[in-house]
C-alpha positions, -999 to +999 in steps of 0.1 A: -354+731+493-361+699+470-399+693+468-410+653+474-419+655+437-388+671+422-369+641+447-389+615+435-388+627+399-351+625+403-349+588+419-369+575+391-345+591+362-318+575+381-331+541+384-341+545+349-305+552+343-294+522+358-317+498+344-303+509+312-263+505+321-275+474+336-292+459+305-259+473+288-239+455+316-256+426+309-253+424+271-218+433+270-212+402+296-236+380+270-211+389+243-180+385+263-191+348+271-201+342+229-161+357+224-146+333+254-166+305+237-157+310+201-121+318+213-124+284+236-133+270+200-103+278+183-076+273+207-089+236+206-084+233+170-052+250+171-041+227+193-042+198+173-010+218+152+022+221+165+038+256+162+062+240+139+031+234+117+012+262+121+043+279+111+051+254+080+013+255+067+018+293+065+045+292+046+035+262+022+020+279-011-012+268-021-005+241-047+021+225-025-013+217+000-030+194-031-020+161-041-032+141-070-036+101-061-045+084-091-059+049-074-075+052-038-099+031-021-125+055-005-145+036+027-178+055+041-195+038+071-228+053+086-233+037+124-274+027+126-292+028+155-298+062+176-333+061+170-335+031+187-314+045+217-345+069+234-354+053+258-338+017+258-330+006+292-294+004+286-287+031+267-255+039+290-240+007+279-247+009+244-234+042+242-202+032+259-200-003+233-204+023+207-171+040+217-152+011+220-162+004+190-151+034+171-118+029+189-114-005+171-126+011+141-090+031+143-074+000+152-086-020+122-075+009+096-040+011+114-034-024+108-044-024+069-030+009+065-064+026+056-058+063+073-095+079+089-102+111+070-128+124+083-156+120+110-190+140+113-212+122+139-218+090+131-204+090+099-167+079+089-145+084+059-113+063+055-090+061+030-065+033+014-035+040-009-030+077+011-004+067+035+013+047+009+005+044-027+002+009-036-023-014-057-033-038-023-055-006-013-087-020-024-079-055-009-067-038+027-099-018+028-123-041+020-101-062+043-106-034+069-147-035+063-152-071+068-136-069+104-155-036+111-183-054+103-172-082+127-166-058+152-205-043+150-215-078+146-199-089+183-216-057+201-238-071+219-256-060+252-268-079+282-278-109+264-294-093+236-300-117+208-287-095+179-259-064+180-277-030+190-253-015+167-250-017+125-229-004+101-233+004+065-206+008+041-198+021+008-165+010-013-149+033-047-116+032-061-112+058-077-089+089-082-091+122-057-076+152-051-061+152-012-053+185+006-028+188+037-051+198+068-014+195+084-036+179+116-020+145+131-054+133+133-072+136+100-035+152+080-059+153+045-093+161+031-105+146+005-119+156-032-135+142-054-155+122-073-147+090-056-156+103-025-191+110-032-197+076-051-184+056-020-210+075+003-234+071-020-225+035-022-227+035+018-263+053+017-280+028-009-268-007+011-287-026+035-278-023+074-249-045+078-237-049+041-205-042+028-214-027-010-189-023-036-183-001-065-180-018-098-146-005-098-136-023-068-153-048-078-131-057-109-096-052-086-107-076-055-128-101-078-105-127-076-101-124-031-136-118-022-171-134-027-195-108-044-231-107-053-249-082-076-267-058-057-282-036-083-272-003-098-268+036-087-275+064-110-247+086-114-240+117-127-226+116-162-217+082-160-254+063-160-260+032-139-229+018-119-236-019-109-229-027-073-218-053-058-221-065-018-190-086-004-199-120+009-163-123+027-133-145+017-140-165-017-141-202+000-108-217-013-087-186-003-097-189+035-089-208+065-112-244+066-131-225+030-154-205+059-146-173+043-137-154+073-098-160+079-072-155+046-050-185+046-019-191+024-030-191-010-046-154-005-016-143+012+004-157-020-020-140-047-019-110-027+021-107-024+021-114-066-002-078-065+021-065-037+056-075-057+050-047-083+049-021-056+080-038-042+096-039-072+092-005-086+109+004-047+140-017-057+142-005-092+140+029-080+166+024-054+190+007-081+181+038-108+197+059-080+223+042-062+244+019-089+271+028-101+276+044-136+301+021-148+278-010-137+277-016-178+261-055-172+250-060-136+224-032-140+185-023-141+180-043-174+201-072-162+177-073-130+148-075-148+159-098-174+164-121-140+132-112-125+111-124-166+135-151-165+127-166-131+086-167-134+093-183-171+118-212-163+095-214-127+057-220-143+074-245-169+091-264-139+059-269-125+067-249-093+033-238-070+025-200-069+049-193-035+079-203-049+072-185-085+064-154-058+099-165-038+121-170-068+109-130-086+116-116-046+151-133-050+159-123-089+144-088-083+170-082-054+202-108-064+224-076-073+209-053-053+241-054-030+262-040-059+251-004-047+273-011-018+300-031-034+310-053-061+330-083-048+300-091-018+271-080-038+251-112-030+257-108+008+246-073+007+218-080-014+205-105+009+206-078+041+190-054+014+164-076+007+157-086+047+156-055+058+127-044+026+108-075+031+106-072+071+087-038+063+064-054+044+057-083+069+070-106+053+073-143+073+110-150+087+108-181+069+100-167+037+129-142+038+156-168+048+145-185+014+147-157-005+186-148+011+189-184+002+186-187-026+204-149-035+234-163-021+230-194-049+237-166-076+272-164-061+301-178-088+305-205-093+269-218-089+262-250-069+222-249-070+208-278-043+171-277-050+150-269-084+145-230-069+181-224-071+183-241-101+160-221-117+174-188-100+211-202-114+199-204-148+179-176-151+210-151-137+236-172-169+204-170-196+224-146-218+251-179-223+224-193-248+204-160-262+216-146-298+229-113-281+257-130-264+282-116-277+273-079-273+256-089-232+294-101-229+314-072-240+293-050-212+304-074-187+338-074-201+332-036-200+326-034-164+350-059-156+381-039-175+373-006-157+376-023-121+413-043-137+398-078-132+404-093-167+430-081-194+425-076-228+393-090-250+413-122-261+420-132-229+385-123-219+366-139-250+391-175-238+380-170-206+343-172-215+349-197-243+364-219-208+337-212-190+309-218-213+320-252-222+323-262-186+289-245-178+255-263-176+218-259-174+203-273-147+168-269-154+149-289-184+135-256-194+170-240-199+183-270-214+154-267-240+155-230-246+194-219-245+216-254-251+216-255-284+222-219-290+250-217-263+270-244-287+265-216-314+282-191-290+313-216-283+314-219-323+315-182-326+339-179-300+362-199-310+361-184-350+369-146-328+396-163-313+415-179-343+409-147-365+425-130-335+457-155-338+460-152-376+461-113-373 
C-alpha cells in the first residue's frame, strides 16, 4: 500500500508536470496569436492586389517593374502639430479636421493630376508627370501646394484664431527611377535623387511655406511669385538656392490677388501644354496617314503650325488667338487619316474630341473647328484668324520650293485619279495661282512677289512643253 509520502511525492511530480505542459500550452498559444497577427498583416496588403495582379506582377520580369521618367515634379509635405495635440481640449476635433484634410489632400492631386506615392504618418509624397508625362508637371504641383496650403490654412477649430494644423512642403523637378508596386493605391515607388532633394526641401522650410528647388524654380518662374530663401547643401552638387512661392505673380491672377489664375495664365500655360499636344497629334499622324499622303503629310503640318505663330505675332494678334490659330494648323489635316475628300470635317471632330480631354473651354474649341473648316478649298477667310490660317495652309504658292512642294501634291493627287497628266496639272496651278490672293499684309509682304516668279516659271514649263 502507497505510503502518504510516496502519494504526495507523486502529486507533486504531477503538478510539476502540468505546470510545465501548461507553460508550454501557453507559449505555443502566444505564438499562434504573433502567426494569426502577422498572417492578419499580410492578407490586408494582399488585398489591395487583385488576383489578376498578383498573378501579372509574378510574371512581369524585373526590368519590366522600372521606369525611367526624365522630368517629374516631386511634392513632400510634413503635417505640424502633434505635439501640440497632448492634451488640447479638442483634440477629437482636430484629429477628425486632420482627416478631412488629408482626404482633400487626395482631392487636390486628382484634380492637377499629381498621383500620391507614398504615405508614412504624417508625411506625404506626391508625384507630377507620373500619370502622364507632360512639361505642365511643375506648374500642376506647385498648383496642387498652394491649395493644400489653403486647405491647412482654413482648418480651423472652435473659433481658434489661427489653423491648429501646418504644412511644410518641398518642390524638385528632377529625373527618377519609378517601380510598379502594382497597388491601385500608391501603383509606384519612387528612386532617386529627386526624391530626397524635395524632402530635404520640405524639412529645411518654415511651417506653412511652400519651398522650391532651383530647378523648379527656373520652369514656373514666369506663373508664380518667388522669393529667395537661401541655399541647401547637397551632395556632389554644392549649394542649391531655394526659393519659397508667394502664389500667383499679380498680373496672371484674378483682381492681381495672386490666389485665382485668370486668362492670361491659362493662355501661357496652354502655349507650355501645346507641345505635349502636339507631339500626341504628330504621333497619331506618323501612325495613321497614309503612305501615299506625298503633300498633306507631317512636314506639311508643321510647316502650317511655324507658319501660323509667324504671320499671327506680325498681325498683331494677342497670345489666345496665336495659341488658337497653332491648335487649328496643328490639327487642319488631321482628318486625312480617315479620309481624303472630308479631311477638314474629320479633323475638326479629331481635334474636339483631343481638346475636350485636355479641358479645353467649349468656346475655345468651336473656334479652333472654325477656323479648320476655313482651310477647306476654295478659301473664304471672314476674320484676320482665318486669314492668317488661309495663308499660312497656301504659303508654299510664294516660297522658292514651289515647284518641287507641287509635284508631291500633284503626286498624291495622280495616285487617287484626280488630275491628269503634269501639263494639265502645272495649267491648273498656273489658273489658280493667278486667281489666288494673300489676305494678310504679312503674306502679301513675304510671298507676293515671289509667287509672280512662280507664274513666270510656270508659264516658261508650259510653252517648252507646247514646243516639244
Amino acid at each position: 500500500m502507497e505510503s502518504i509520502e510516496d502519494y504526495i511525492l507523486r502529486i507533486t511530480k504531477l503538478a510539476n508536470r502540468n505546470k510545465e505542459l501548461n507553460d508550454q500550452l501557453q507559449g505555443l498559444v502566444g505564438r499562434y496569436e504573433i502567426i494569426q497577427k502577422q498572417n492578419e498583416k499580410y492578407l490586408n496588403l494582399l488585398s489591395e492586389y487583385s488576383y489578376e495582379e498578383i498573378e501579372e506582377r509574378l510574371k512581369m520580369p524585373s526590368k519590366k517593374r522600372v521606369k525611367r521618367f526624365k522630368m517629374v515634379s516631386v511634392l513632400y509635405a510634413t503635417i505640424r502639430g502633434f505635439e501640440r495635440l497632448n492634451g488640447h481640449p479638442h483634440s477629437q476635433a482636430l484629429v477628425d479636421a486632420l482627416d478631412e484634410l488629408y482626404l482633400k489632400f487626395d482631392d487636390i492631386a486628382k484634380k492637377y493630376g499629381v498621383l500620391r506615392v507614398k504615405t508614412i504618418g504624417d508625411t506625404f509624397l506626391f508625384a507630377g508627370g507620373i500619370l502622364e508625362e507632360n512639361r505642365t508637371n511643375p506648374i500642376d504641383v506647385v498648383r496642387a501646394a498652394i491649395e493644400m496650403q489653403e486647405a491647412a490654412s482654413t482648418c480651423i477649430i472652435n473659433g481658434d484664431k489661427e489653423p491648429f494644423w501646418r504644412v511644410n512642403i518641398g518642390i524638385h523637378t528632377g529625373p527618377v527611377l519609378a517601380e510598379l508596386t502594382g497597388k491601385k493605391s500608391s501603383p509606384y515607388t519612387l528612386k532617386g535623387e529627386s526624391v530626397n532633394i524635395a524632402s530635404r526641401m520640405g524639412m529645411a522650410c518654415q511651417e506653412g511655406d511652400i519651398n522650391i528647388s532651383v530647378m523648379t524654380y527656373e520652369l514656373i518662374k514666369e506663373f508664380f511669385a518667388l522669393n529667395e530663401n537661401g541655399k541647401l547643401p547637397a551632395k556632389y552638387k554644392g549649394f542649391l538656392d531655394m526659393f519659397s512661392v508667394a502664389g500667383i505673380l499679380p498680373k496672371l491672377s484674378v483682381k492681381g490677388e495672386g490666389k485665382l489664375p485668370n486668362k492670361k495664365f491659362d493662355t501661357k500655360y496652354r502655349l507650355i501644354q501645346f507641345m505635349d499636344i502636339q507631339e500626341e497629334v504628330l504621333d497619331i499622324l506618323e501612325q495613321r496617314l497614309p503612305e501615299n499622303l506625298y503633300y498633306h503629310n507631317v512636314k506639311h503640318t508643321i510647316d502650317v503650325v511655324t507658319e501660323v505663330e509667324l504671320i499671327g505675332w506680325a498681325e498683331g494678334l494677342e497670345e489666345e488667338q496665336i495659341l488658337l490659330l497653332k491648335l487649328a494648323g496643328l490639327f487642319h489635316d488631321s482628318g486625312h487619316t480617315i479620309d481624303y475628300k472630308e479631311h477638314e470635317l474629320h479633323g475638326a471632330g479629331i481635334a474636339r474630341k483631343l481638346l475636350s480631354n485636355h479641358n479645353y473651354p467649349e468656346e475655345q474649341i468651336e473656334t479652333i473647328c472654325r477656323l479648320i473648316m476655313s482651310t477647306k478649298f476654295p478659301p473664304e477667310p471672314k476674320d484676320i484668324m482665318e486669314q492668317v490660317i488661309c495663308d499660312s495652309d497656301l504659303d508654299y504658292l510664294g516660297r522658292s520650293d514651289f515647284i518641287p512642294v507641287s509635284n508631291t501634291l500633284f503626286q498624291e493627287l495622280r495616285e487617287r485619279d484626280m488630275i491628269g497628266n503634269i501639263d494639265e496639272w502645272n495649267q491648273l496651278q498656273l489658273n489658280f495661282i493667278r486667281s489666288h490672293q494673300y489676305y494678310t499684309e504679312t503674306a502679301r509682304n513675304l510671298r507676293e512677289v515671289n509667287k509672280q516668279s512662280q507664274i513666270e516659271r510656270l508659264e516658261g514649263l508650259l510653252k517648252i512643253n507646247t514646243k516639244a
